[in-house]
N, C-alpha and C positions, 0 to 999 in steps of 0.2 A: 747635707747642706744644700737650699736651694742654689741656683746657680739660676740668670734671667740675664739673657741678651740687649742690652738698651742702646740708644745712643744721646748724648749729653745736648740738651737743650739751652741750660742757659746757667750762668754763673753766679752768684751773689756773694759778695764778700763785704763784710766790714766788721773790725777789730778783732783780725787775725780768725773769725769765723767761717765756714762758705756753708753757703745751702747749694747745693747742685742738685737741678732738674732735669730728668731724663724723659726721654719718650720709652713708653715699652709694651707695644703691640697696641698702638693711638692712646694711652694712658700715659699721665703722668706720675712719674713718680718723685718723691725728693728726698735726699742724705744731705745730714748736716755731718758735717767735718771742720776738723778743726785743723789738717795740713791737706794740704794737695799736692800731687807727684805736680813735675812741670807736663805732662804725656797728655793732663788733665786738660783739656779744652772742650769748646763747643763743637757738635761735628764729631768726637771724636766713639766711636764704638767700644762699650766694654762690659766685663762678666759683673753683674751685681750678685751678691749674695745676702740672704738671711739664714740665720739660725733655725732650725725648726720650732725650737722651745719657742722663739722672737715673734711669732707669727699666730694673730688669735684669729679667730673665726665668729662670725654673727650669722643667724639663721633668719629670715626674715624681719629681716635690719631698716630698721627706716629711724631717719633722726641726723641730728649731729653728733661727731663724735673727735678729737682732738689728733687722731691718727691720718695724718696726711697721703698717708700709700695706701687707698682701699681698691681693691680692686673683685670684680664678677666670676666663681668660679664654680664648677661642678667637681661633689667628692666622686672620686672613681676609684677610689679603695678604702675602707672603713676597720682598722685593728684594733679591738678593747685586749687591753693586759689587765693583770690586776690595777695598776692602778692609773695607767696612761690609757690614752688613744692616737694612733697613729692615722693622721690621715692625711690623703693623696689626694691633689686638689688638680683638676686641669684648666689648662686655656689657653687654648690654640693648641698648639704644637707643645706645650713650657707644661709641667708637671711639676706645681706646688708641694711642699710636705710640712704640717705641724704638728705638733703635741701636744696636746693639752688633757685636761685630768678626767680618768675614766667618768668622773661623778660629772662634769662639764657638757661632756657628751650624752650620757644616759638624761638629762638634763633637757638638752637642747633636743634630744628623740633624733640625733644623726642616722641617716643612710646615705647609704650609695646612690648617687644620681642628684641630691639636694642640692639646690643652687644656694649658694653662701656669698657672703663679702667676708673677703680676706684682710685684716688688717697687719701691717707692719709700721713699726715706726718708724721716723728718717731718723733717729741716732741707732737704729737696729740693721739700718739697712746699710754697705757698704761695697765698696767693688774690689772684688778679686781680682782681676787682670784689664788690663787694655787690650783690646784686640786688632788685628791687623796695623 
């Protein structure tokens, strides 16, 4: 499970929706949700998580695309299974991980060192804990 340090930038709600924006390492990111603990505010620091499956990859990525969380990173570990690939994405300090299908990779011509954009979606992305 990835796990990413944020802290909550700014709020949106209306009819019973919220988009919540974080900062995370100068990037923004943003979850839609549909309840909020009360703990949730601006200011406040917490553990975001995605799903590995949740999290695609583009190799040489230019365009638009409707995924609101992209973000700059380098693979620094590269696993073909038969039918997956595991890969380990870094930036900064925070070690990304997704899945996607061996054929996707073998595709894309993935190695170690590739600089990628990472896509996650905001109904994909959610927070595991508040912290301090």
């Amino acid at each position: 499970m990835n796990k990413l340090v944020a802290t909550i930038k700014k709020i949106d709600t209306a009819d019973g929706l919220n988009i919540v924006s974080f900062d995370f390492l100068g990037h923004t990111l943003g979850m839609i949700s549909l309840d909020l603990n009360d703990n949730i505010k601006v200011g406040t620091k917490v553990e975001l998580t995605a799903n590995p499956s949740h999290v695609a990859i583009g190799k040489e990525f230019s365009g638009m695309v409707s995924y609101s969380n992209q973000l700059k990173a380098k693979i620094s570990e590269l696993e073909n299974g038969k039918l997956l690939t595991n890969i380990k994405l870094k930036m900064a300090d925070f070690t990304l991980e997704s899945f996607i299908t061996l054929n996707s990779s073998k595709k894309m011509n993935l190695k170690i060192d590739d600089e990628v954009t990472v896509f996650i979606k905001a109904t994909e992305l959610s927070i595991l804990r508040v912290l301090g």
